[in-house]
C-alpha positions in Angstrom: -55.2 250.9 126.2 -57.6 253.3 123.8 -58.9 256.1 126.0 -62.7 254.7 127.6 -65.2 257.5 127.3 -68.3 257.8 129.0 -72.4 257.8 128.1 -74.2 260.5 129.8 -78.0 260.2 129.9 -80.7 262.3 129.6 -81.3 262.5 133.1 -77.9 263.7 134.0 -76.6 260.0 135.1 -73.3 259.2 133.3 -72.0 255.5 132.7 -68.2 255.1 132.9 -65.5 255.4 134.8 -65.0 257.8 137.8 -68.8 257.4 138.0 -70.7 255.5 140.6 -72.1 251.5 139.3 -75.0 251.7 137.0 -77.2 248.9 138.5 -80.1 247.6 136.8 -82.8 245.3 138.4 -83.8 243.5 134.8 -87.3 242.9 135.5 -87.7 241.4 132.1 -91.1 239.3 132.3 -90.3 238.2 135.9 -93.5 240.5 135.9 -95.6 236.8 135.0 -97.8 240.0 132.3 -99.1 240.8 135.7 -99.1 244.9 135.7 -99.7 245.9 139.2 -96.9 242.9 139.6 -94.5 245.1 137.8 -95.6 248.4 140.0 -94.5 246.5 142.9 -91.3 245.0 140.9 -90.1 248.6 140.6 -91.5 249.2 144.1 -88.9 246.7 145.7 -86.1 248.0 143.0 -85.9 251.0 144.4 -86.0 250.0 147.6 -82.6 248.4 146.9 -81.0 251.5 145.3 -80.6 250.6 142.3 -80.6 253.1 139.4 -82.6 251.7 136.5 -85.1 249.1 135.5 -85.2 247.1 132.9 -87.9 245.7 130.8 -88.3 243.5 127.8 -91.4 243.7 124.5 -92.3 241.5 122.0 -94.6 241.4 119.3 -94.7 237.9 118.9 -96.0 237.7 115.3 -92.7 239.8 114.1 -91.0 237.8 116.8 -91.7 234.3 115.8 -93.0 232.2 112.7 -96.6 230.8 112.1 -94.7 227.3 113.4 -93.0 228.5 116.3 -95.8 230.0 117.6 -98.0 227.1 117.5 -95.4 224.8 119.1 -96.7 223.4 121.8 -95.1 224.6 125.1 -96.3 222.4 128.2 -93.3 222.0 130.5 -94.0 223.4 134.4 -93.1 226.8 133.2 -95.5 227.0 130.8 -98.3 230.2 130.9 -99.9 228.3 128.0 -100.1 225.2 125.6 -98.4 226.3 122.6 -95.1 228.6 122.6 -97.0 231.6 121.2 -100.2 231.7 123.9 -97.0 231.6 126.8 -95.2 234.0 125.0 -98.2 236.6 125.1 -99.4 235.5 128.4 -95.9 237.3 129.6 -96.2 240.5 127.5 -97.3 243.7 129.3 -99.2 246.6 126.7 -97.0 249.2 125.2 -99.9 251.5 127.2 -99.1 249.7 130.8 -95.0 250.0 129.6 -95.8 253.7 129.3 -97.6 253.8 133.1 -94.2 251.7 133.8 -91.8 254.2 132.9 -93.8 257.2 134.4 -94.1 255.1 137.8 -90.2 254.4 137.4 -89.2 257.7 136.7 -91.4 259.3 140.2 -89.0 257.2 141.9 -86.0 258.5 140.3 -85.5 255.1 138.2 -84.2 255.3 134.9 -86.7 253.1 132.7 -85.6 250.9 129.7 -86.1 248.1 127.9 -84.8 246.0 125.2 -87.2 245.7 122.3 -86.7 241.7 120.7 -88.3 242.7 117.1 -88.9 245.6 114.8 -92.6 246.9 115.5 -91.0 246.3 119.4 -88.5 249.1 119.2 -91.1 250.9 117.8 -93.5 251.0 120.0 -90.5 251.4 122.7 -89.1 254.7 120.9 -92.6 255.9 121.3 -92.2 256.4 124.8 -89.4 258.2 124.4 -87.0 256.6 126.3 -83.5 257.8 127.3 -82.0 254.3 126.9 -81.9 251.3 124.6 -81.1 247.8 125.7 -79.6 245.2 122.8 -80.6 241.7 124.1 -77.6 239.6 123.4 -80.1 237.4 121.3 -80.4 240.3 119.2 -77.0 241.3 118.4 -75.8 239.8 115.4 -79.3 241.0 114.2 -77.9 243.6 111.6 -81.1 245.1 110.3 -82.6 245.5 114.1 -79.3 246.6 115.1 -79.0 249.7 112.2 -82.4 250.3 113.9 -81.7 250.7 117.1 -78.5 253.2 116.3 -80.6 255.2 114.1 -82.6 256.2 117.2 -79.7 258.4 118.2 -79.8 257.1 121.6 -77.6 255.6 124.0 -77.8 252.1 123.5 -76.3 249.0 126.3 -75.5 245.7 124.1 -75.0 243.3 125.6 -72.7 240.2 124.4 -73.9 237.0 125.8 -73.5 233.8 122.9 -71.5 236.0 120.5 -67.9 236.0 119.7 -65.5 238.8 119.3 -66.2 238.8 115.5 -70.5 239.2 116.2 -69.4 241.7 118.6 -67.2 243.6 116.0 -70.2 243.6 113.1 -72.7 244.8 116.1 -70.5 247.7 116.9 -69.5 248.8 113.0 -73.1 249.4 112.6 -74.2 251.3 115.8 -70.6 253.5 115.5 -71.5 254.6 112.3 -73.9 256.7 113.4 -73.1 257.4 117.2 -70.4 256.3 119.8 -72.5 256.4 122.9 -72.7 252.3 123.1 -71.4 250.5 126.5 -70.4 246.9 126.3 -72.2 244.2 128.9 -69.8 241.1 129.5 -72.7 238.2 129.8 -72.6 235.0 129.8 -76.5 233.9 128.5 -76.2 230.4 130.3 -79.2 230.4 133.1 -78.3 230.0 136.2 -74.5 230.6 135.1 -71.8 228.4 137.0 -69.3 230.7 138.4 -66.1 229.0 136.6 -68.0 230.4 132.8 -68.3 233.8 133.8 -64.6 235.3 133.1 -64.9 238.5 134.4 -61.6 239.3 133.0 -63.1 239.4 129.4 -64.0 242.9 130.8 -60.5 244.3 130.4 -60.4 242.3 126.8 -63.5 244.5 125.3 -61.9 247.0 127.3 -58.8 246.9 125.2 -60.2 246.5 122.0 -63.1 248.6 121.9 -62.3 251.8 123.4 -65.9 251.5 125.4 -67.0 251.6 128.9 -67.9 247.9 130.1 -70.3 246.5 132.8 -71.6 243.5 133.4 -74.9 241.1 133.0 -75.1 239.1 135.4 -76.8 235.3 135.6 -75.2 233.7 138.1 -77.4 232.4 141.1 -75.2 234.4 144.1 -74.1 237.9 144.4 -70.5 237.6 144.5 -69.2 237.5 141.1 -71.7 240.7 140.3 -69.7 242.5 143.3 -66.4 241.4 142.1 -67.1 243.2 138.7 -67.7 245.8 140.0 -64.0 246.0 142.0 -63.0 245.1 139.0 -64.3 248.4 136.9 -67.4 247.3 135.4 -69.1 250.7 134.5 -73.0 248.7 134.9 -73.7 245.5 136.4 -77.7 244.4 135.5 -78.9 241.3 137.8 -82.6 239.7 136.8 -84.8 240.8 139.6 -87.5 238.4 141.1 -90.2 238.6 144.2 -89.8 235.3 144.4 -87.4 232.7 142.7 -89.9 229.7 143.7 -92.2 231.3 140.9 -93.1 229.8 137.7 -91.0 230.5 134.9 -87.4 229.9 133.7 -85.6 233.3 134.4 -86.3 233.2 138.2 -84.1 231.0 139.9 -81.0 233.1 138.0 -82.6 236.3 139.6 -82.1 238.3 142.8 -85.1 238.6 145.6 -85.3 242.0 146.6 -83.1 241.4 149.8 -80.4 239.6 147.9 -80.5 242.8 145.0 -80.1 244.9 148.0 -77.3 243.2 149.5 -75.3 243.7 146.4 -76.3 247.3 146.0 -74.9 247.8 149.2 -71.7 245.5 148.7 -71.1 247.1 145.1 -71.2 251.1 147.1 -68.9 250.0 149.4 -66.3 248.3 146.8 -66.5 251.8 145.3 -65.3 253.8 148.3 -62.8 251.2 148.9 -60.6 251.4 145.4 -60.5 255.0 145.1 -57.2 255.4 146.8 -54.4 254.2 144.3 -51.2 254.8 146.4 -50.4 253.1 150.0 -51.3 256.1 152.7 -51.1 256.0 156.4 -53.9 257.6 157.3 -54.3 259.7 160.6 -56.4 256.9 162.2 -53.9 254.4 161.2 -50.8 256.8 162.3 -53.4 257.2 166.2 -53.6 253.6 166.5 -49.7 252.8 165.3 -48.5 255.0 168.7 -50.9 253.1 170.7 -49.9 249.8 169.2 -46.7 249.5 167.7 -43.5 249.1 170.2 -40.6 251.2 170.9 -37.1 250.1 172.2 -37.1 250.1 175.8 -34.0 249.6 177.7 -34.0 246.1 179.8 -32.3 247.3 183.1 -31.4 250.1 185.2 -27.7 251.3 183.0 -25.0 254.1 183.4 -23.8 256.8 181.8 -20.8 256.0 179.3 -22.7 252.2 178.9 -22.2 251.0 175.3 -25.3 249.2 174.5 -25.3 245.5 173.3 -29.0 243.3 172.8 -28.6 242.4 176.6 -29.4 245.9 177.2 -32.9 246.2 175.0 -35.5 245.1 174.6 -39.1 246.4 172.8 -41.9 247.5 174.5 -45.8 249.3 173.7 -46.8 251.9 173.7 -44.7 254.0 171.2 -42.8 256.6 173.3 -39.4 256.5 171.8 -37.3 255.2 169.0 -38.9 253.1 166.8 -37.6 249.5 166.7 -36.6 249.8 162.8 -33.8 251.8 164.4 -32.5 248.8 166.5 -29.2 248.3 164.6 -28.6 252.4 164.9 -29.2 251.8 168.4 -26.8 249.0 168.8 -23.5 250.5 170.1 -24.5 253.4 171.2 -23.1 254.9 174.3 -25.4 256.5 177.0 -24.7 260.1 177.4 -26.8 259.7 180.9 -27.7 256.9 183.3 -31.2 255.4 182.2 -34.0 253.2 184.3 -35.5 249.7 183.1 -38.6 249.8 180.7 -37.4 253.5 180.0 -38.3 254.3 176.3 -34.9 255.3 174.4 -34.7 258.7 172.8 -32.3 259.9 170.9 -30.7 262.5 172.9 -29.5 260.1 175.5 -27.4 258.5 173.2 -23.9 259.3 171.3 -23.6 257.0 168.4 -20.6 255.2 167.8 -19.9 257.9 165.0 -20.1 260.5 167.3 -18.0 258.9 170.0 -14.5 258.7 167.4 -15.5 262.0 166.3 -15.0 263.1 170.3 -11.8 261.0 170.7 -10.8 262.4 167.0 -10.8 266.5 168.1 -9.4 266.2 171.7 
């Protein structure tokens, strides 16, 4: 396997491996454009313990032509008539995304977005930002893409719809100017049935990139989001909800603030339980082992010179004497001194059968 760097941020946070889970609550427009909504989005974040927070901007005339923003748009998750009027009715003011990121970063939050046009990723640059998010709608789009590696900053692409070939154009344009780029497996299916999610692409991009590689998750539980992380996955971003009965198409594949939590919690204590690589008997474990396992006990009251058979032993807690994995060095033995029932055996009551032609052998 190439040899997986890491991305260290501004703030001192590094992405990669030997480094705790980079989650991100992506708050995208789950906000409904509602500002003091979003305050309390990154509120609730937080809370959870998560370490970033994730945004989305639009400029919807650079986003969208003259016809696709008058298309009408009346479905029950509609914020207004055509596609264009719902569209804006989600977008928050590059001024209230500045607030955003101040608010975010007070709580020790690393604040992000991913910017969906040009005059987007301006505006987003602007507020000088540590890190750049590359929607897996925008990856295969080259000139946004040179863009967004010109800035010089890390950048998190994700790789939902594209094949390995988009992926491979995305990442000849961003590594020609930097390398500090980590992959997110995604599938961009909302909700996401669990049997399309392949977390084992992870080791694929893995192998072929050379990159640090988390995950994007859209799946409606927690479990496959935790299971990435066992599974290595240097970031694992969830969409992040107050409510998944709210209007609007992203919130039923989101987490509610208990359920984000939850995996925080689950993803922290898969971390602690991979770090030891080789099988270890720990002192607890070796404590509990003399309490529980057995040792070989003898079955009756026997004399000295006895040669032992099976009738003779038996196994019995706790561990006070030989170990039963020495039963067959124990069979045969002869006792060098009369022993109760239920006594444990030790080893210096007995002359093993080596021993005894040894004797006969010198006198």
């Amino acid at each position: 396997m190439k040899p997986i760097h890491s991305v260290t941020l501004r703030s001192g946070i590094t992405i990669g491996k030997g480094h705790p889970c980079f989650v991100v609550a992506e708050i995208a427009n789950n906000h409904q454009g509602e500002f003091e909504m979003a305050k309390r989005m990154i509120d609730e974040a937080a809370a959870a313990g998560v370490q970033g927070v994730k945004f989305q901007k639009r400029d919807n005339e650079a986003l969208l032509t003259r016809a696709g923003r008058a298309a009408p748009y009346t479905g029950p998750n509609s914020f207004g008539p055509t596609y264009g009027e719902h569209r804006s009715a989600l977008e928050l003011t590059i001024e209230q995304m500045a607030e955003l990121k101040t608010y975010s970063e007070a709580r020790g939050l690393v604040f992000f977005a991913s910017a969906w046009d040009d005059p987007s990723l301006t505006q987003i640059l602007d507020l000088d930002v540590e890190l750049l998010k590359i929607s897996s709608a925008e990856l295969v789009n080259v000139p946004l893409v040179r863009k967004y590696a010109r800035a010089g900053i890390p950048i998190i692409l994700s790789t939902g719809m594209s094949g390995l070939e988009d992926i491979d154009v995305a990442l000849g344009e961003i590594r020609a100017i930097h390398d500090d780029v980590v992959l997110l497996h995604c599938n961009s299916t909302y909700p996401c049935p669990e049997e399309q999610i392949g977390l084992p692409v992870m080791d694929a991009l893995r192998e072929r990139y050379g990159l640090p590689v988390g995950y994007s998750g859209h799946e409606k539980g927690i479990g496959p989001s935790v299971a990435a992380a066992a599974l290595g996955a240097c970031v694992v971003e969830r969409h992040f909800t107050l409510d998944k009965t709210l209007k609007g198409t992203d919130h039923q594949a989101s987490l509610e603030p208990h359920e984000l939590a939850a995996m925080v919690t689950m993803i922290r204590e898969v971390e602690k339980a991979v770090q030891v690589k080789g099988k270890v008997v720990f002192p607890d474990e070796q404590a509990a082992a003399k309490k529980l396992r057995k040792c070989i006990v003898f079955s009756r009251d026997l004399p000295a010179g006895h040669v032992l058979t099976e009738a003779d032993l038996t196994t019995r807690c706790p561990r006070a004497g030989v170990s039963p994995v020495h039963w067959d060095e124990v069979l045969g033995s002869t006792l060098s001194r009369s022993v109760k029932h239920e006594e444990p055996v030790q080893w210096d009551a007995l002359r093993t059968p080596e021993a005894v032609c040894a004797d006969a052998a010198s006198s």
